[in-house]
CHARMM-style PDB file with segment names, atoms N, HN, CA, C and O in Angstrom:
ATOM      1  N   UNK     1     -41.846  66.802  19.164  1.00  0.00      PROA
ATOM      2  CA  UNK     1     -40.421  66.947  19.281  1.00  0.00      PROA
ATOM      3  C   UNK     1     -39.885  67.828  18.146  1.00  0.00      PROA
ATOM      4  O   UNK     1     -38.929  68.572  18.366  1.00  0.00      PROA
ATOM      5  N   UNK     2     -40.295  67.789  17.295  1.00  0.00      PROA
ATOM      6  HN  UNK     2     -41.071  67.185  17.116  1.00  0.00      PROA
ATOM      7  CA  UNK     2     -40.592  68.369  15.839  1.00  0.00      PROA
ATOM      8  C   UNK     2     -40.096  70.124  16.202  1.00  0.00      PROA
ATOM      9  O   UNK     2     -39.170  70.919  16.040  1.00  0.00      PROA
ATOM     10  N   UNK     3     -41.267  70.011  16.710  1.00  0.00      PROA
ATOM     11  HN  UNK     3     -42.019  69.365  16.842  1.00  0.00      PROA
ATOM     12  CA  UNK     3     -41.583  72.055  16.670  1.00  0.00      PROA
ATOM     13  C   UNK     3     -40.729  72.264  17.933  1.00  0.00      PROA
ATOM     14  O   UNK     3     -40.469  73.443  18.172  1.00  0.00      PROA
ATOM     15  N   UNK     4     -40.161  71.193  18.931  1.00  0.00      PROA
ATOM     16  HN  UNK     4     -40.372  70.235  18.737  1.00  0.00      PROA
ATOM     17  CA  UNK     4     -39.256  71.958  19.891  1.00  0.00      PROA
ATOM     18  C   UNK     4     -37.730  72.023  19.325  1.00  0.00      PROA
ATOM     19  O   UNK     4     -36.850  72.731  19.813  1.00  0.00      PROA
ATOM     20  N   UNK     5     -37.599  71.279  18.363  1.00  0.00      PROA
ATOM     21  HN  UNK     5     -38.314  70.704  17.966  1.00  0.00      PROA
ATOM     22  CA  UNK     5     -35.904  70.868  17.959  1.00  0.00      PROA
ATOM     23  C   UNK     5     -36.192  71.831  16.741  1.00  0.00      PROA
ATOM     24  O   UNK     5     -35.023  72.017  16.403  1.00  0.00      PROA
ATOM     25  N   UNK     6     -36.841  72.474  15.965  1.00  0.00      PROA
ATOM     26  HN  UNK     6     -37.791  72.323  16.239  1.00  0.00      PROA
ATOM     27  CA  UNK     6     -36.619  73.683  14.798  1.00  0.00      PROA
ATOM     28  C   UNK     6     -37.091  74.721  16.213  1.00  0.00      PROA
ATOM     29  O   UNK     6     -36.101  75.163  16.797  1.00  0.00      PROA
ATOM     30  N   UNK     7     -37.904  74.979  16.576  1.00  0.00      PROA
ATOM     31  HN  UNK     7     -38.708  74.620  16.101  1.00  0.00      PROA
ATOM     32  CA  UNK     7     -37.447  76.481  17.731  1.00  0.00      PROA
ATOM     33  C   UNK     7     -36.527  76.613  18.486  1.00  0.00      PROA
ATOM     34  O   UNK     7     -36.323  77.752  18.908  1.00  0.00      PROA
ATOM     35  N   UNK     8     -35.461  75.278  19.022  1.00  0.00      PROA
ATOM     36  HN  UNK     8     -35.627  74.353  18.680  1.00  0.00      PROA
ATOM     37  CA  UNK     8     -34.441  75.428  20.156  1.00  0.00      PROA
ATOM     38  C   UNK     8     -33.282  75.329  19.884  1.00  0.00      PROA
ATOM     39  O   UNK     8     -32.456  75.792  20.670  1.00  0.00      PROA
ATOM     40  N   UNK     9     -32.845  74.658  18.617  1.00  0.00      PROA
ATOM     41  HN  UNK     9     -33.516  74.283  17.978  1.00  0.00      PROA
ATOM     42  CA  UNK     9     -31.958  74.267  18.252  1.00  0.00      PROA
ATOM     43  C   UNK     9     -31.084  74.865  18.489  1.00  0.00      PROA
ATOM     44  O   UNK     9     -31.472  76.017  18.294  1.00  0.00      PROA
ATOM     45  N   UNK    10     -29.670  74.919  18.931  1.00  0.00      PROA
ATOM     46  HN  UNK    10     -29.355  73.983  19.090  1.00  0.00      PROA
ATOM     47  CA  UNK    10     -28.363  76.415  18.772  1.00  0.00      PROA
ATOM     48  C   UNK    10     -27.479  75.705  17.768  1.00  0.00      PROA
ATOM     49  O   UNK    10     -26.646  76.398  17.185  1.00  0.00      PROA
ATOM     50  N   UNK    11     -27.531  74.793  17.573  1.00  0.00      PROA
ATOM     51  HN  UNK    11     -28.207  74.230  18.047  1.00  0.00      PROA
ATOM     52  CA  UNK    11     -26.491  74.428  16.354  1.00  0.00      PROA
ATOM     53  C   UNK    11     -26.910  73.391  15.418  1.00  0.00      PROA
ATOM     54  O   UNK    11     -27.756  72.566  15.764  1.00  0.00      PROA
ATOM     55  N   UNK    12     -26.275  73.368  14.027  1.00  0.00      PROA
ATOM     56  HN  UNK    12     -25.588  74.038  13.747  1.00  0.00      PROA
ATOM     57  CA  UNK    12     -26.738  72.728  13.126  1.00  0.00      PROA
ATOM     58  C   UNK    12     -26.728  71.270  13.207  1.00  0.00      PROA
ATOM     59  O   UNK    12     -27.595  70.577  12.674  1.00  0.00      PROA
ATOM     60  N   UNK    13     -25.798  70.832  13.839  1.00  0.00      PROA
ATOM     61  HN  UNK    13     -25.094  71.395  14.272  1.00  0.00      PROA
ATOM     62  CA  UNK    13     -25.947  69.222  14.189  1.00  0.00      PROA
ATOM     63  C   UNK    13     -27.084  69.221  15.265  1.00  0.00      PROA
ATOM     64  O   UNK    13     -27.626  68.118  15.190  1.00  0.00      PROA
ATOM     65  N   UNK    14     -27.458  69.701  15.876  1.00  0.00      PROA
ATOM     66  HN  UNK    14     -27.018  70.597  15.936  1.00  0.00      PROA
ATOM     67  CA  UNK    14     -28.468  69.146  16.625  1.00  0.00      PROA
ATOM     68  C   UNK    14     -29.875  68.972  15.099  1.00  0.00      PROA
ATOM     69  O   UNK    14     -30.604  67.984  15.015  1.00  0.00      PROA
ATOM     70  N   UNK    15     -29.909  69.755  14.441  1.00  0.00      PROA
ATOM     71  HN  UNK    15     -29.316  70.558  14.509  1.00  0.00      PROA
ATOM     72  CA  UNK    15     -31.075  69.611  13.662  1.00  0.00      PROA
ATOM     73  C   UNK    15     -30.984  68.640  12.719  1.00  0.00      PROA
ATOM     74  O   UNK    15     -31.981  68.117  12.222  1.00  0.00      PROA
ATOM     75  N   UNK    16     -29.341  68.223  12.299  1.00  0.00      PROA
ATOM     76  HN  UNK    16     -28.531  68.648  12.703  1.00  0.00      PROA
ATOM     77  CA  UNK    16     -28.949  67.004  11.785  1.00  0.00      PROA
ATOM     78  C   UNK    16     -29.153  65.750  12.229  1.00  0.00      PROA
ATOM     79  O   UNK    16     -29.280  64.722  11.564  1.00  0.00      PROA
ATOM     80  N   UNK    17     -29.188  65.960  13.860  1.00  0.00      PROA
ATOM     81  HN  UNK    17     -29.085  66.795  14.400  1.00  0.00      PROA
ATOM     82  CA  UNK    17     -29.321  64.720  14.690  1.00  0.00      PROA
ATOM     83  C   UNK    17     -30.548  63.977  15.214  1.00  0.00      PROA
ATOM     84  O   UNK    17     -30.631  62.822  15.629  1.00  0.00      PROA
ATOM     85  N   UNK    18     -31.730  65.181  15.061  1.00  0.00      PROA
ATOM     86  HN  UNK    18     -31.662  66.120  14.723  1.00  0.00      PROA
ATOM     87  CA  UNK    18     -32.745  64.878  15.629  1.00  0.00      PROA
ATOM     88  C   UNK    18     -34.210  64.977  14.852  1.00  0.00      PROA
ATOM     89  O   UNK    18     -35.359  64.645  15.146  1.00  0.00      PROA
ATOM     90  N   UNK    19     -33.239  65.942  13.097  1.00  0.00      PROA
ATOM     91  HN  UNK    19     -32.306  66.212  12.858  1.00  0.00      PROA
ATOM     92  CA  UNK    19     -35.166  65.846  12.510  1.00  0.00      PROA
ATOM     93  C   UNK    19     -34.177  64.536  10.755  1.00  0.00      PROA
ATOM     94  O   UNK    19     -32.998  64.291  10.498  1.00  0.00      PROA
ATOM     95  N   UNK    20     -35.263  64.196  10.202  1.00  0.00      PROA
ATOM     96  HN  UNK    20     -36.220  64.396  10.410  1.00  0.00      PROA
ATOM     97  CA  UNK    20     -35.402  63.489   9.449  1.00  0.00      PROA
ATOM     98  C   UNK    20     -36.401  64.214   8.297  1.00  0.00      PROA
ATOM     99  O   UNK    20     -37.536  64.650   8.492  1.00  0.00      PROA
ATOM    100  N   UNK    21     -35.711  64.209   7.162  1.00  0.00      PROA
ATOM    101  HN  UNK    21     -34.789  63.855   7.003  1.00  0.00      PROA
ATOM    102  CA  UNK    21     -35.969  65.115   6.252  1.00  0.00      PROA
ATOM    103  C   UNK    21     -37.577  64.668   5.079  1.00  0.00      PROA
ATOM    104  O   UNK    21     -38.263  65.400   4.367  1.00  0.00      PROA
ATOM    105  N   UNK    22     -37.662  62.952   5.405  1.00  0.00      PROA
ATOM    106  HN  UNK    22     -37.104  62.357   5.984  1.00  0.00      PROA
ATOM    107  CA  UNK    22     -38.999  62.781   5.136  1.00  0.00      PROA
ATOM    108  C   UNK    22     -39.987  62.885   5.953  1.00  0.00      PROA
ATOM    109  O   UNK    22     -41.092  63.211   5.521  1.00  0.00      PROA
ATOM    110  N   UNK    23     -39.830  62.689   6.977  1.00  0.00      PROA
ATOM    111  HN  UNK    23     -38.932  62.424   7.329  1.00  0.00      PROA
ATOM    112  CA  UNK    23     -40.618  62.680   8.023  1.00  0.00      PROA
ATOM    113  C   UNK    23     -41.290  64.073   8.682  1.00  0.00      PROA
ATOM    114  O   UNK    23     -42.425  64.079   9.159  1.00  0.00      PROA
ATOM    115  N   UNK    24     -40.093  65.686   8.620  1.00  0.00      PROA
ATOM    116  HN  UNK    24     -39.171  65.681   8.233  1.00  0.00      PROA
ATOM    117  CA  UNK    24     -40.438  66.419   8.219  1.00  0.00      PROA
ATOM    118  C   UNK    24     -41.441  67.370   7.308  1.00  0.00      PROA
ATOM    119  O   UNK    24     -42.090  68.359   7.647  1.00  0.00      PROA
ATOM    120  N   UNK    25     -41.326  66.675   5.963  1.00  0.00      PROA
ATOM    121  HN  UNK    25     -40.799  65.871   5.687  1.00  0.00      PROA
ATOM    122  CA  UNK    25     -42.001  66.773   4.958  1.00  0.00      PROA
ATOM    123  C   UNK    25     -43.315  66.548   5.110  1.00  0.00      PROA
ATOM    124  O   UNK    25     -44.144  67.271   4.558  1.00  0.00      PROA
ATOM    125  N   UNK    26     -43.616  65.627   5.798  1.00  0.00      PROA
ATOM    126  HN  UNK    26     -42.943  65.040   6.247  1.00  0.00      PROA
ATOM    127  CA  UNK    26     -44.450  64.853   5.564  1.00  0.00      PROA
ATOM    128  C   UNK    26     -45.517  65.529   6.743  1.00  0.00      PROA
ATOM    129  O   UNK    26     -46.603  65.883   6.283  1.00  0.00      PROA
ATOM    130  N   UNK    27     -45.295  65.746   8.279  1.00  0.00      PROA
ATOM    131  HN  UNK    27     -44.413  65.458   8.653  1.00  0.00      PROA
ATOM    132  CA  UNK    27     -45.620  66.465   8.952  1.00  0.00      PROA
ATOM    133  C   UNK    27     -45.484  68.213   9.496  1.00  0.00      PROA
ATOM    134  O   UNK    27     -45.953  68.734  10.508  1.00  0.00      PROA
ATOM    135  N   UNK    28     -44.613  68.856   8.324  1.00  0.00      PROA
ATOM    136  HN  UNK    28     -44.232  68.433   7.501  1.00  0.00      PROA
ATOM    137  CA  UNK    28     -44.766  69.996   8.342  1.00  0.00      PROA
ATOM    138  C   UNK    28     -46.442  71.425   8.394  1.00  0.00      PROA
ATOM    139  O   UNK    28     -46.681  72.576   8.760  1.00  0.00      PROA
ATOM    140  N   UNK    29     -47.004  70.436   7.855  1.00  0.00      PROA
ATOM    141  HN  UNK    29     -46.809  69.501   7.558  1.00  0.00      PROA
ATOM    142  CA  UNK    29     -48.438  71.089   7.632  1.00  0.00      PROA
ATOM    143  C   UNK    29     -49.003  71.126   8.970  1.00  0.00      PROA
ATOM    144  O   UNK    29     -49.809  72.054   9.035  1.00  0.00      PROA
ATOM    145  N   UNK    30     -48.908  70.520  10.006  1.00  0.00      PROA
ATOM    146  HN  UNK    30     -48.253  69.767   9.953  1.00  0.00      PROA
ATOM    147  CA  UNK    30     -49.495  70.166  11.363  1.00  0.00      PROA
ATOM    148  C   UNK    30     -48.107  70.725  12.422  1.00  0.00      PROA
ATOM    149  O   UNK    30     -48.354  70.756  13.627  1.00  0.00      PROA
ATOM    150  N   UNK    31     -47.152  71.012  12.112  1.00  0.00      PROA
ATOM    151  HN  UNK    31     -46.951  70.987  11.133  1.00  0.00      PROA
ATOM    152  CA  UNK    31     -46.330  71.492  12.934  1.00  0.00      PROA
ATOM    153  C   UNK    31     -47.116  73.016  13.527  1.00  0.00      PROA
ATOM    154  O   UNK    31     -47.927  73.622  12.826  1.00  0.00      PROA
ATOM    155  N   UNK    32     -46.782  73.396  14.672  1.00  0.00      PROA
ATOM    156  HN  UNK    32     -46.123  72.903  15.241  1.00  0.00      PROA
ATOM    157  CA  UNK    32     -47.366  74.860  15.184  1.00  0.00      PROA
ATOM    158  C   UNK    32     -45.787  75.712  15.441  1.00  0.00      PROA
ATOM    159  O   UNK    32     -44.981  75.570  16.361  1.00  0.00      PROA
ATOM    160  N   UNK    33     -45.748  76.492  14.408  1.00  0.00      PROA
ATOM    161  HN  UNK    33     -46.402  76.608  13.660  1.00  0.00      PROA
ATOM    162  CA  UNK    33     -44.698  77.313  14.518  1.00  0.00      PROA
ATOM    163  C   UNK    33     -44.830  78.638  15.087  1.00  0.00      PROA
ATOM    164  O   UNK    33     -45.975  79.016  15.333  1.00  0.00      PROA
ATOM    165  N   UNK    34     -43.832  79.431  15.345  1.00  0.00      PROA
ATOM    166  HN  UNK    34     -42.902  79.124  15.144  1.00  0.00      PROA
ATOM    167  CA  UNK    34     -43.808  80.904  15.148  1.00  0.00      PROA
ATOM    168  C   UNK    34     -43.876  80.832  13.587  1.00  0.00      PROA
ATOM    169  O   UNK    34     -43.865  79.754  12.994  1.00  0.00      PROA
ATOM    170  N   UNK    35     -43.965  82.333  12.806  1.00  0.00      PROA
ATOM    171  HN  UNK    35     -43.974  83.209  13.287  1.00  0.00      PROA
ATOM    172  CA  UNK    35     -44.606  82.335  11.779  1.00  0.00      PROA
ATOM    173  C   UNK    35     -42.894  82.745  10.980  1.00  0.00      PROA
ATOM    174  O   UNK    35     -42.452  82.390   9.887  1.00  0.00      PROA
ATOM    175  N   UNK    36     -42.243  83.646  12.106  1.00  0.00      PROA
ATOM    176  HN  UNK    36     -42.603  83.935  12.993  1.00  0.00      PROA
ATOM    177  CA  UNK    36     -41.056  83.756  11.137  1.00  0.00      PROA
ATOM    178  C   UNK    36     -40.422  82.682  10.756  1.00  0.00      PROA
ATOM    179  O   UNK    36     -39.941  82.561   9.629  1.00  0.00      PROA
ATOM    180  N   UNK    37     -40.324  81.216  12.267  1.00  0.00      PROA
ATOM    181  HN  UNK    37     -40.714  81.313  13.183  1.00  0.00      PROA
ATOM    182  CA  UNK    37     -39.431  80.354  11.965  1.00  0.00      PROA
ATOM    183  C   UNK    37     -39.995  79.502  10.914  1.00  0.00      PROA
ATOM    184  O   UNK    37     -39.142  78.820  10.345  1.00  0.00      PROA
ATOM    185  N   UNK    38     -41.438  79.324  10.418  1.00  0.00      PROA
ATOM    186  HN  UNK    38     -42.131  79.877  10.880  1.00  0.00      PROA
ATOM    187  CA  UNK    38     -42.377  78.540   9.257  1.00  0.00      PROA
ATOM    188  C   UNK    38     -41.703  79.533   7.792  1.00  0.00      PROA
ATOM    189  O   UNK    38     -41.228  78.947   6.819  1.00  0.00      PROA
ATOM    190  N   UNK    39     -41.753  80.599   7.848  1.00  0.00      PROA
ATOM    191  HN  UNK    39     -42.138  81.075   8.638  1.00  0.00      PROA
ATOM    192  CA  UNK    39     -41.267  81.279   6.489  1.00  0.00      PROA
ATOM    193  C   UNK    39     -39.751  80.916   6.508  1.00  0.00      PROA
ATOM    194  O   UNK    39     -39.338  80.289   5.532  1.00  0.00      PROA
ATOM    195  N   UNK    40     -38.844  81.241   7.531  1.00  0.00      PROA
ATOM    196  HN  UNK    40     -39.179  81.750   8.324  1.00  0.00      PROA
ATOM    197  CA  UNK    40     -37.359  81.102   7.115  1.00  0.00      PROA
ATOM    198  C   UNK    40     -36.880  79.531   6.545  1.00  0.00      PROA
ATOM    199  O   UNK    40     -35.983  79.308   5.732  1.00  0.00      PROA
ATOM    200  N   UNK    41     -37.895  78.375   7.331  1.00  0.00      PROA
ATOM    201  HN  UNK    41     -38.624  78.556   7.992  1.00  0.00      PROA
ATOM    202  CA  UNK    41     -37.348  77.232   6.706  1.00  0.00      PROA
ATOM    203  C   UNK    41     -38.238  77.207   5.775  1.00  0.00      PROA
ATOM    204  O   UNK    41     -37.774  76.395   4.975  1.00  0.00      PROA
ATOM    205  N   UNK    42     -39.460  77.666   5.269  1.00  0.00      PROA
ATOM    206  HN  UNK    42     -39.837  78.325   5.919  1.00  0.00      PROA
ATOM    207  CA  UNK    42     -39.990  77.315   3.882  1.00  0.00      PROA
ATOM    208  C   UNK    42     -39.280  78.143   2.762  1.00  0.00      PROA
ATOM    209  O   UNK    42     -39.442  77.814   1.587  1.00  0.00      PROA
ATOM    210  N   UNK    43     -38.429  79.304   3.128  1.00  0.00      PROA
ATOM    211  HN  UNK    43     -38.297  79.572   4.083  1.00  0.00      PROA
ATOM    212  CA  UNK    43     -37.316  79.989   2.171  1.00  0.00      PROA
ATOM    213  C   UNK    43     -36.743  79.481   1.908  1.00  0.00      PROA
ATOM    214  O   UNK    43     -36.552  79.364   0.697  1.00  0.00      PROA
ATOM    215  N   UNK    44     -35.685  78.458   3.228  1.00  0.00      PROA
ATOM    216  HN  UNK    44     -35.839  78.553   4.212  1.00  0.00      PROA
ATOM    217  CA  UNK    44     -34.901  77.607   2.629  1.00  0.00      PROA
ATOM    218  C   UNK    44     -34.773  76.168   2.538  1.00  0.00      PROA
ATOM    219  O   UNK    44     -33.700  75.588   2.367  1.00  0.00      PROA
ATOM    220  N   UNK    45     -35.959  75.583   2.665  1.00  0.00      PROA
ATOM    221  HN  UNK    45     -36.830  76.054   2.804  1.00  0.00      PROA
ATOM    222  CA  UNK    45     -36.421  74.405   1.797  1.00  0.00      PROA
ATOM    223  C   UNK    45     -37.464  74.413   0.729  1.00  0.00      PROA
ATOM    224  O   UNK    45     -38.510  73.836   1.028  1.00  0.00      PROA
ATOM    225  N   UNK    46     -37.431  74.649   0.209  1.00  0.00      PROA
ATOM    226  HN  UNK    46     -36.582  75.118  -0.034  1.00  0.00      PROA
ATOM    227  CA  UNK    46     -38.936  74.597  -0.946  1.00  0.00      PROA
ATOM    228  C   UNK    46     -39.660  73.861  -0.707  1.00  0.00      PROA
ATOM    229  O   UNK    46     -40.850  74.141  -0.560  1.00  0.00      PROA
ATOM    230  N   UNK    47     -39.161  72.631  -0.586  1.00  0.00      PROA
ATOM    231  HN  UNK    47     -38.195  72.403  -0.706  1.00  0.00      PROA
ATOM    232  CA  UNK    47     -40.064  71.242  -0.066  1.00  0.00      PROA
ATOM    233  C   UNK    47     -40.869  71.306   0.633  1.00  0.00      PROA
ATOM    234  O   UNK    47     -41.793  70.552   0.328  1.00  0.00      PROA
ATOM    235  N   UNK    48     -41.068  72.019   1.735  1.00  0.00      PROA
ATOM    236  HN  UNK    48     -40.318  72.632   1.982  1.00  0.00      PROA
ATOM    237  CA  UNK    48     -41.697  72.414   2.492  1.00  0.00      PROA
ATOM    238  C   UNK    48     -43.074  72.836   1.970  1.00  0.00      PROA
ATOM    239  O   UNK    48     -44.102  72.167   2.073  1.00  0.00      PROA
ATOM    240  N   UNK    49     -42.926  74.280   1.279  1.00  0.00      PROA
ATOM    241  HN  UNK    49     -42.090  74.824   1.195  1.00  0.00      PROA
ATOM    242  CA  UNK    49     -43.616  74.996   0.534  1.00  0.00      PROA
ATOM    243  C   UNK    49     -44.913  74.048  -0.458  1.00  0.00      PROA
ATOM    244  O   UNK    49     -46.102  74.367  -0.456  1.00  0.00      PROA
ATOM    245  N   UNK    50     -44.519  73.241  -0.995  1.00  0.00      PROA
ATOM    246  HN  UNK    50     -43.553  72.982  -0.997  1.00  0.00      PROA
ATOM    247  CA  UNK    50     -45.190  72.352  -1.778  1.00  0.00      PROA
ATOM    248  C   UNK    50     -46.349  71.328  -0.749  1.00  0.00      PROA
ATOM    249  O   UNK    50     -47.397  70.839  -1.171  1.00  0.00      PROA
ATOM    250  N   UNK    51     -45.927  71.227   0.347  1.00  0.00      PROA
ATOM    251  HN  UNK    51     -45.076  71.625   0.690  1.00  0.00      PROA
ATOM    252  CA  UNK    51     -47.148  69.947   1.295  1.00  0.00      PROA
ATOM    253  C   UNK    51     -47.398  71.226   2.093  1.00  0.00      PROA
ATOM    254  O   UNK    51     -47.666  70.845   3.233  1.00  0.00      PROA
ATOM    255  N   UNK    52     -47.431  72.326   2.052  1.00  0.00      PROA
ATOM    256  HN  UNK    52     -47.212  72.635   1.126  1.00  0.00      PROA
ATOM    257  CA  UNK    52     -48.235  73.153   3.281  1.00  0.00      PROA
ATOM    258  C   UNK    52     -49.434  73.355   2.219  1.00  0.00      PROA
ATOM    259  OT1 UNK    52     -50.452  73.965   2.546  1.00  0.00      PROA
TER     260      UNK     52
END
């Protein structure tokens, strides 16, 4: 649900509504992204950056 709600999203409450920011974290390394949408949120989370 993960990798369909960061690729589909059209607005920011939906990503408010549906991801969870530890849980994220925590399964980001196993997510299958496009590669731009993996760099734009590891730009703008760092957090990210650190468990990949």
């Amino acid at each position: 649900m993960y990798e369909r709600v960061i690729r589909e999203a059209v607005h920011h409450d939906d990503l408010r509504a549906y991801l969870n920011g530890g849980v994220l974290i925590r399964i980001w390394p196993r997510l299958y992204l496009p590669i731009q949408a993996r760099q734009a949120w590891e730009a703008r989370f760092p957090d990210l950056v650190r468990v990949a």
